[in-house]
C-alpha positions in Angstrom: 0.0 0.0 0.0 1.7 3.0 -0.9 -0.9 5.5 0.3 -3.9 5.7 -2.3 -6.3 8.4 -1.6 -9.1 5.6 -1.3 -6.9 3.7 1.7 -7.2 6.5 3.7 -9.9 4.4 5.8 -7.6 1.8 6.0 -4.6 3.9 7.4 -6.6 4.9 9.9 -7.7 1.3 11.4 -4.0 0.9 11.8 -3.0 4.1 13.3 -5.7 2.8 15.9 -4.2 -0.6 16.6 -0.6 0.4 16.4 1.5 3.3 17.2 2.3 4.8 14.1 5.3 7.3 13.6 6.4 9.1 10.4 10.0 8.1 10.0 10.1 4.4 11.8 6.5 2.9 10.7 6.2 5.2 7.5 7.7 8.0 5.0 6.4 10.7 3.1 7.1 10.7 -0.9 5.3 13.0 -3.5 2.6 13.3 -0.8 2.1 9.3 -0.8 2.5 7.4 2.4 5.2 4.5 1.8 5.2 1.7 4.7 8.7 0.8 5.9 9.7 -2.8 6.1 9.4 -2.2 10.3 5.4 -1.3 10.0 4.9 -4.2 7.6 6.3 -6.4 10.0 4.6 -5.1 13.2 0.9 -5.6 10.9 2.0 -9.1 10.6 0.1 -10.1 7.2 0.0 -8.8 3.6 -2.5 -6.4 1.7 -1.7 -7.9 -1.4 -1.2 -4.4 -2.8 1.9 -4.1 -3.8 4.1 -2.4 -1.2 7.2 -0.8 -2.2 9.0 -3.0 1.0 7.2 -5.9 0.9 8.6 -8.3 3.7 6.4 -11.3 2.6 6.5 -14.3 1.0 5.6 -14.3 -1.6 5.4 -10.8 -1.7 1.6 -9.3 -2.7 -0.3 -11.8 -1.5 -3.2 -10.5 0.7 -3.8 -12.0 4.2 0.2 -13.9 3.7 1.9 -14.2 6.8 5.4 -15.7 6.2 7.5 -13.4 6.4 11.0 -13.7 3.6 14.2 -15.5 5.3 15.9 -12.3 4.6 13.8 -10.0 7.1 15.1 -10.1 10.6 11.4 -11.5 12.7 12.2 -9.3 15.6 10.7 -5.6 15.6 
């Protein structure tokens, strides 16, 4: 999810389960929201929409939770 004006909703649900700061959990680019590969983690499964850090695999699959052998599992 790279921050679509129609995920908006969906931001918010997770702003409400997690904390959420701009620089650890996400970054600002050309006034997009880009998740880092620490948030992706911490949310545990995939939206299956194509996020630039992907940390599962295989990567865009919605509702995957394995996570690549490349990413450290501990937050």
């Amino acid at each position: 999810m790279q921050g679509e004006s129609g995920e908006f909703d969906s931001l918010l649900l997770h702003m409400e389960k997690f904390s959420f700061e701009e620089g650890v959990d996400y970054y600002l680019e050309k006034g997009k929201i880009i998740y880092t590969e620490h948030y992706l983690k911490k949310r545990g499964t995939c939206c299956g929409k194509g996020c630039r850090h992907c940390v599962f695999d295989p990567p865009y699959t919605k509702g995957n939770k394995i996570l690549k052998e490349n990413t450290d599992k501990n937050l």
